[in-house]
KEFIDO-769099 format. One line per 10 residues: number of its first residue (from 1); their letters; for each residue x, y, z of N, C-alpha, C. Coordinates in steps of 0.2 Angstrom, whole numbers. Example, Ala and Ser with C-alpha at 12.3 -4.5 7.8 and 13.67 -1.06 7.14 Angstrom:
# KEFIDO-769099
1	AS	66:-28:39:62:-22:39:66:-16:39 | 64:-11:35:68:-5:36:64:0:39 $
//
This chain:
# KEFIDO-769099
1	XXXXXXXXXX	-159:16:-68:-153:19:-65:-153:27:-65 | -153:30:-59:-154:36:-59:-145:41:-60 | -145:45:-61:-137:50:-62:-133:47:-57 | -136:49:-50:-133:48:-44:-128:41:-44 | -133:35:-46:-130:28:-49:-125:29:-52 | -127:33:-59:-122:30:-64:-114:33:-62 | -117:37:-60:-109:43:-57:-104:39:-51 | -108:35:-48:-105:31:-40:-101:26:-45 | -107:20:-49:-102:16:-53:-96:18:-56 | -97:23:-61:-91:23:-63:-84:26:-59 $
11	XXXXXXXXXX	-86:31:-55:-81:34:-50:-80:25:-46 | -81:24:-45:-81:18:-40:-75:12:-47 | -78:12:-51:-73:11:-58:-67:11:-58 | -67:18:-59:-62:20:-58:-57:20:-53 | -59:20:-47:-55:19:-41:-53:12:-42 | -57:7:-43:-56:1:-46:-48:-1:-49 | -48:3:-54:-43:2:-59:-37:6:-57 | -39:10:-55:-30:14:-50:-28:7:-44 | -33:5:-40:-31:0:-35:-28:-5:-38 | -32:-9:-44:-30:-14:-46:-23:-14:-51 $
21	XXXXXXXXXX	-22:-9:-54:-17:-8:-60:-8:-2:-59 | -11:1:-55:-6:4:-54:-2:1:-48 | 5:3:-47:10:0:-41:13:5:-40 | 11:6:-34:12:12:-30:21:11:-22 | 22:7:-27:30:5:-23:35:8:-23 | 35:11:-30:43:13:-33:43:20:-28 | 37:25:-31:36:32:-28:34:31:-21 | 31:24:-18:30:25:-10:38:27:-7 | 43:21:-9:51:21:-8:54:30:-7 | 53:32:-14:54:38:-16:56:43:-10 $
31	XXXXXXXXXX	48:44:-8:45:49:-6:46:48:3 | 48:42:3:51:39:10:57:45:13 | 60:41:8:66:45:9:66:50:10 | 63:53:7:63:61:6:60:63:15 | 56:61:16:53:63:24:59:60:28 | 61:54:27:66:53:33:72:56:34 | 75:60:27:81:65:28:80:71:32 | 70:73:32:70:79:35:68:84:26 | 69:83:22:66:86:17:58:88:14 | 56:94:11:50:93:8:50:90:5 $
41	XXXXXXXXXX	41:88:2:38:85:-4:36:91:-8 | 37:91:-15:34:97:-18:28:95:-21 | 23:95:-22:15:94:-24:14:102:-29 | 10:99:-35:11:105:-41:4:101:-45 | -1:106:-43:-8:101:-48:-4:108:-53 | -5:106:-58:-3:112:-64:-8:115:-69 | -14:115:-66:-22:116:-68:-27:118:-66 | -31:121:-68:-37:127:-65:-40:118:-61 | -42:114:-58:-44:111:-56:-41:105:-53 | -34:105:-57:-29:101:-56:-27:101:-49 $
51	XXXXXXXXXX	-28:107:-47:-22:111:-41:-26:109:-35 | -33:107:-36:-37:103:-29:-31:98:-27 | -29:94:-29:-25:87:-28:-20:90:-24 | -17:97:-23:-12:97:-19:-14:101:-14 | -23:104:-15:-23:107:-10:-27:101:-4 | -27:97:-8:-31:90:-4:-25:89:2 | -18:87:2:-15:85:5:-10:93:11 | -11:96:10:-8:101:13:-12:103:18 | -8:104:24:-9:106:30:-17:103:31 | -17:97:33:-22:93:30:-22:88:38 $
61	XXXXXXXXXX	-27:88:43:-26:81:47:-23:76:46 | -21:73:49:-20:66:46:-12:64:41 | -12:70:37:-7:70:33:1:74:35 | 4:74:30:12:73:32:11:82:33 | 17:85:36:16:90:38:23:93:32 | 27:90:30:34:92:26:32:94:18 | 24:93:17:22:94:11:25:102:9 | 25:104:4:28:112:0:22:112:-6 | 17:116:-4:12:116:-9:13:122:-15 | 12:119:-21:12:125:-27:7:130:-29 $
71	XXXXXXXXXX	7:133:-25:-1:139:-27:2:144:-30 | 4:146:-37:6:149:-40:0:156:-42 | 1:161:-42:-6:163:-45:-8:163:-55 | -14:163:-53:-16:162:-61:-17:154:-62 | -15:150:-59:-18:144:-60:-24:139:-59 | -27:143:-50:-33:141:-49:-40:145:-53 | -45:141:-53:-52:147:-54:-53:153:-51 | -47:153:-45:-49:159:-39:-45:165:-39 | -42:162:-45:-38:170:-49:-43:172:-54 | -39:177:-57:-45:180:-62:-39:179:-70 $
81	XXXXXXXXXX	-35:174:-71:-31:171:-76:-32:168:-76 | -35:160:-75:-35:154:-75:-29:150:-81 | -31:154:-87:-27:151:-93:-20:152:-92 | -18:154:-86:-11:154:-86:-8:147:-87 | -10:140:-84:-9:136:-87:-5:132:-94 | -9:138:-100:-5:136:-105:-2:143:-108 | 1:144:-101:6:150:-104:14:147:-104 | 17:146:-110:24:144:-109:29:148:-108 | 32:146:-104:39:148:-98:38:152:-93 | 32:150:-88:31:153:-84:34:148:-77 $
91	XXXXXXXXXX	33:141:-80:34:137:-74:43:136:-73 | 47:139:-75:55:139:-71:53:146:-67 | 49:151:-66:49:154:-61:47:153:-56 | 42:148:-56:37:144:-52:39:140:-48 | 46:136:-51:49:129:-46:57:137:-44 | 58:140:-47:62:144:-42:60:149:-37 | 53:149:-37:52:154:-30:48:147:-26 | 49:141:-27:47:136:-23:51:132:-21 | 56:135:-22:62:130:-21:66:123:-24 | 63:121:-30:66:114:-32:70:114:-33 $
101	XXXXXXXXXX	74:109:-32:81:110:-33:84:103:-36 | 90:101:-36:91:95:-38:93:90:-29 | 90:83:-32:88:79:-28:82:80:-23 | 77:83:-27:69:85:-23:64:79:-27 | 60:78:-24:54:77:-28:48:81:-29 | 46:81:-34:43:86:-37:34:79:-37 | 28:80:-36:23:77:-37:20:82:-43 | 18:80:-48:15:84:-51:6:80:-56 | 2:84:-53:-4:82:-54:-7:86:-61 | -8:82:-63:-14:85:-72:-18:78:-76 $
111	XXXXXXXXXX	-24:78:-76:-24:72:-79:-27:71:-86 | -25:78:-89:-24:78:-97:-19:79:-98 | -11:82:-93:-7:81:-95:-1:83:-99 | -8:88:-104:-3:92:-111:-1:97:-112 | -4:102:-106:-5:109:-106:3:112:-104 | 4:118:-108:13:121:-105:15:122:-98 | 9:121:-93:10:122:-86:14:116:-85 | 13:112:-87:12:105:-83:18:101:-89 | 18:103:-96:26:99:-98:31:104:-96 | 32:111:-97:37:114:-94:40:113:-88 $
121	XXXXXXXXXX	35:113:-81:37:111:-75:39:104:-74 | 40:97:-79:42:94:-80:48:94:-82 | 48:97:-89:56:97:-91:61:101:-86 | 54:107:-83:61:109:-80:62:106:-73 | 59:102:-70:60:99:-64:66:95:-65 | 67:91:-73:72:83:-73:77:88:-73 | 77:95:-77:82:96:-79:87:100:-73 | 84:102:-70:86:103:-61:89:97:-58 | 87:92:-60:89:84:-56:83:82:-51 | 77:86:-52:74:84:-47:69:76:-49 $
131	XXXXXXXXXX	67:72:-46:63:67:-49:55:68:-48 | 52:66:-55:45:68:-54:40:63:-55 | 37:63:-51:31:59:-50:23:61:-53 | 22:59:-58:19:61:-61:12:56:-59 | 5:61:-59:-1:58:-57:-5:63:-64 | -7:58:-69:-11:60:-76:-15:54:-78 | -20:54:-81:-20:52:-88:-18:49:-94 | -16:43:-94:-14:42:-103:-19:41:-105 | -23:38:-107:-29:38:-109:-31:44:-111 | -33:51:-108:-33:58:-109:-28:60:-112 $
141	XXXXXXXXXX	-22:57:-111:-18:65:-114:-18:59:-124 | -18:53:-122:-18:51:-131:-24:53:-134 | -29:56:-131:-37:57:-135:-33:65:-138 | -30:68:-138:-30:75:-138:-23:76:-144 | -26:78:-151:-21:75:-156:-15:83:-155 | -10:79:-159:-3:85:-159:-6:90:-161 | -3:97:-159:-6:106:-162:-12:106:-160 | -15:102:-152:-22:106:-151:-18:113:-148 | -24:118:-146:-22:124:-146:-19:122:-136 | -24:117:-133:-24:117:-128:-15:114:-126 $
151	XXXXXXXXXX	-11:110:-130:-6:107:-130:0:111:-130 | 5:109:-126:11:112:-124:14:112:-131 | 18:116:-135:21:115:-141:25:110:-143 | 29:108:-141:33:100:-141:27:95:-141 | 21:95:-138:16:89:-141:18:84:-135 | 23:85:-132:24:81:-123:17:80:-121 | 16:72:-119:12:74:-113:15:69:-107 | 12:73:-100:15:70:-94:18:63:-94 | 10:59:-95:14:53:-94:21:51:-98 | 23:54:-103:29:50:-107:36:56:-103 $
161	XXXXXXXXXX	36:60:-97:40:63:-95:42:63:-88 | 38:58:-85:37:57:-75:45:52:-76 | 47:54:-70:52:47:-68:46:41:-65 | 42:42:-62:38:38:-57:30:41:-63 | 26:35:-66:20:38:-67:14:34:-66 | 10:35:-60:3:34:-59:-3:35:-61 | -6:31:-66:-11:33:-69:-18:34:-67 | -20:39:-65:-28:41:-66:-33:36:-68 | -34:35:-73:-38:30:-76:-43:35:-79 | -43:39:-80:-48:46:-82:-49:46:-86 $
171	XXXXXXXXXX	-56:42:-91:-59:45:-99:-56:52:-101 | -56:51:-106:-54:57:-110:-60:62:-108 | -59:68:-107:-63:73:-106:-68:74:-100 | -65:69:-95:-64:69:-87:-72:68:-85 | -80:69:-89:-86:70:-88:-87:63:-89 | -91:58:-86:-94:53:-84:-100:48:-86 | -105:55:-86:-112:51:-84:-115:55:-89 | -120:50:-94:-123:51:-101:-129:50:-99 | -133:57:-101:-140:56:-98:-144:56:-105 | -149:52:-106:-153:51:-113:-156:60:-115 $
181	XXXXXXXXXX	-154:62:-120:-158:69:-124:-153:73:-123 | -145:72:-119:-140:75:-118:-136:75:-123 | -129:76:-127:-127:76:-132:-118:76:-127 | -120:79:-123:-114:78:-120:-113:75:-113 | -107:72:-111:-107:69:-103:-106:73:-98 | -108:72:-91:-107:77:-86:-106:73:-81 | -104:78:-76:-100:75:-69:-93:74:-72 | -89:76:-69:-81:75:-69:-78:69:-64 | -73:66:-66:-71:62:-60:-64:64:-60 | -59:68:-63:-52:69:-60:-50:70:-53 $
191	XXXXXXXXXX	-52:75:-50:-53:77:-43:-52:70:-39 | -59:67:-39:-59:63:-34:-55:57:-35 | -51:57:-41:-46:50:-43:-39:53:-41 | -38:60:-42:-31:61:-42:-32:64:-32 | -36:66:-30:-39:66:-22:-35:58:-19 | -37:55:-21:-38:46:-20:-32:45:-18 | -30:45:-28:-22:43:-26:-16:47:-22 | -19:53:-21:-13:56:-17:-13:54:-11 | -22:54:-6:-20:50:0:-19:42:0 | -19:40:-4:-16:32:-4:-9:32:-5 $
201	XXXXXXXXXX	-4:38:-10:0:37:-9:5:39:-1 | 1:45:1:5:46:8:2:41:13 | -4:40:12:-4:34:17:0:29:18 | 2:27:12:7:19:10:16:21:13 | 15:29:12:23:31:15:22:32:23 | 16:32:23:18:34:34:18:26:36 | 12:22:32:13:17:34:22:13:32 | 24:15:27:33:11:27:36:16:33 | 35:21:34:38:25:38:37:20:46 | 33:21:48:32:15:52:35:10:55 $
211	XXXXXXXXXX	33:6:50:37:-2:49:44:-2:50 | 47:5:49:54:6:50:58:8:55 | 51:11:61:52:12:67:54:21:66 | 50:25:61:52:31:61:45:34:61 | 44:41:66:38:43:67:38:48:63 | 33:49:57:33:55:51:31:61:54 | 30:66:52:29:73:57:19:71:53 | 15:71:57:7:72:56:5:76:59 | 1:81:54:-3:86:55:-12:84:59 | -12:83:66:-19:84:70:-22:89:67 $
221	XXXXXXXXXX	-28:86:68:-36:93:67:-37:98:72 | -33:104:71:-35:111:73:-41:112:75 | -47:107:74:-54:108:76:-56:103:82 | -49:100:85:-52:95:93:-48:99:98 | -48:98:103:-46:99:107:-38:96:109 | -32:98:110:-26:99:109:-24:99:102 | -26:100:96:-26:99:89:-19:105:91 | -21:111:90:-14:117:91:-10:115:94 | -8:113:101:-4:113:105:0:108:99 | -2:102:98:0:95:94:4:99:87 $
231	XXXXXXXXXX	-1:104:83:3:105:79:11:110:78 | 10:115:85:15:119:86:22:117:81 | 23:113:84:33:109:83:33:110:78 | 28:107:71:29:107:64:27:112:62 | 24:117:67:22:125:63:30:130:64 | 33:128:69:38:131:70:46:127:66 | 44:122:65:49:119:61:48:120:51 | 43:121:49:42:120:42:40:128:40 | 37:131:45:35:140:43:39:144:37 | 44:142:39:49:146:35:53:141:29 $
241	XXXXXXXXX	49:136:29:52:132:24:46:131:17 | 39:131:21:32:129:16:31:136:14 | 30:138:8:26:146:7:21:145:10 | 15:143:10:9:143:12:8:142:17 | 12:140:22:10:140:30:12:146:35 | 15:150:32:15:157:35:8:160:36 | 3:159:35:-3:163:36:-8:158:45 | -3:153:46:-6:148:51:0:150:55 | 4:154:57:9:155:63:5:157:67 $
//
């Protein structure tokens, strides 16, 4: 069995165990409501890598248009801070120039879980009223003993502070595939788990959206032919609501 195998099996594992184990109902219901009020989703990966998972869905084909993505600076690679991440009491200024508010839902992606980005904008999310959906690891954040350097102070991790929480299914240290003469694992699967379960979660909500007889606002591919014309309505209705859709007016 070559890499390329070993790497499909377990990613394919893993997708396994989120399909088979998690129930993805309580958060479809959630998140329902929030689209049919006319409200946004708030999506928060809270990680140099984490933050894929909400760029995955934003202004994305196929996907909800009411999304509010959290691109804070300093948290991707594509800053020159990444370790903002585990800087404490950075994220209450984060959810108030993005608007959270109480009665919002907040999605928040990590799937280690432990780091101060991502239990601060926790605490401060409940403590706003807003309900948060948490996409992590328990598995990961229980590998990682209290007072590592990398851990939020309080020793919180995600899973034990979501209103709604979805598990990843993520080995501890997110690397997969153990090659003979190597001492360490390589290949990461968080991306493509926490990627998965965010389109499986909107999927299951446009599909209830549906069934209910309500049409969800969906972003067409800007790359077919009437793609623009299609997206106009929700570039003129959410512009001024999403930060990040300002640069596509």
């Amino acid at each position: 069995m070559d890499a390329m195998e070993m790497y499909s099996n377990k990613i394919e594992g893993i997708l396994k165990e989120i399909r088979e184990k998690e129930d993805f109902t309580e958060a479809v219901e959630l998140i329902s409501k929030i689209v049919e009020k006319g409200d946004l989703i708030h999506v928060f990966g809270t990680g140099a890598h984490s933050i894929l998972g909400a760029m995955e869905v934003f202004y994305r084909a196929g996907g909800l248009a009411c999304i509010n993505p959290i691109f804070p600076p300093g948290v991707s690679h594509l800053d020159s801070h990444p370790n903002t991440e585990r800087l404490v009491g950075y994220a209450k200024s984060i959810l108030d120039h993005y608007g959270v508010k109480k009665g919002d839902v907040i999605i928040i992606i990590n799937v280690n879980g432990i780091n101060a980005m991502t239990i601060d904008s926790a605490l401060e999310a409940k403590k706003r009223g807003a309900k948060v959906i948490a996409i992590t690891s328990s598995e990961f954040s229980k590998s990682i003993p209290p007072g590592a350097s990398s851990r939020h102070p309080s020793n919180k991790s995600l899973y034990e502070l979501g209103d709604i929480v979805i598990d990843a299914h993520v080995p501890s240290g997110d690397a997969v595939v153990e090659i003979e003469g190597l001492d360490l694992k390589i290949a990461s699967s968080s991306t493509i788990a926490n990627c998965f379960i965010m389109q499986c979660l909107f999927s299951l909500v446009v599909e209830k959206l549906v069934q209910r007889g309500i049409t969800p606002p969906i972003w067409k591919s800007a790359n077919i032919p009437g793609g623009d014309e299609a997206n106009k309505k929700y570039l003129e209705k959410y512009a001024k609501r999403v930060k990040h859709l300002y640069s596509y007016k």
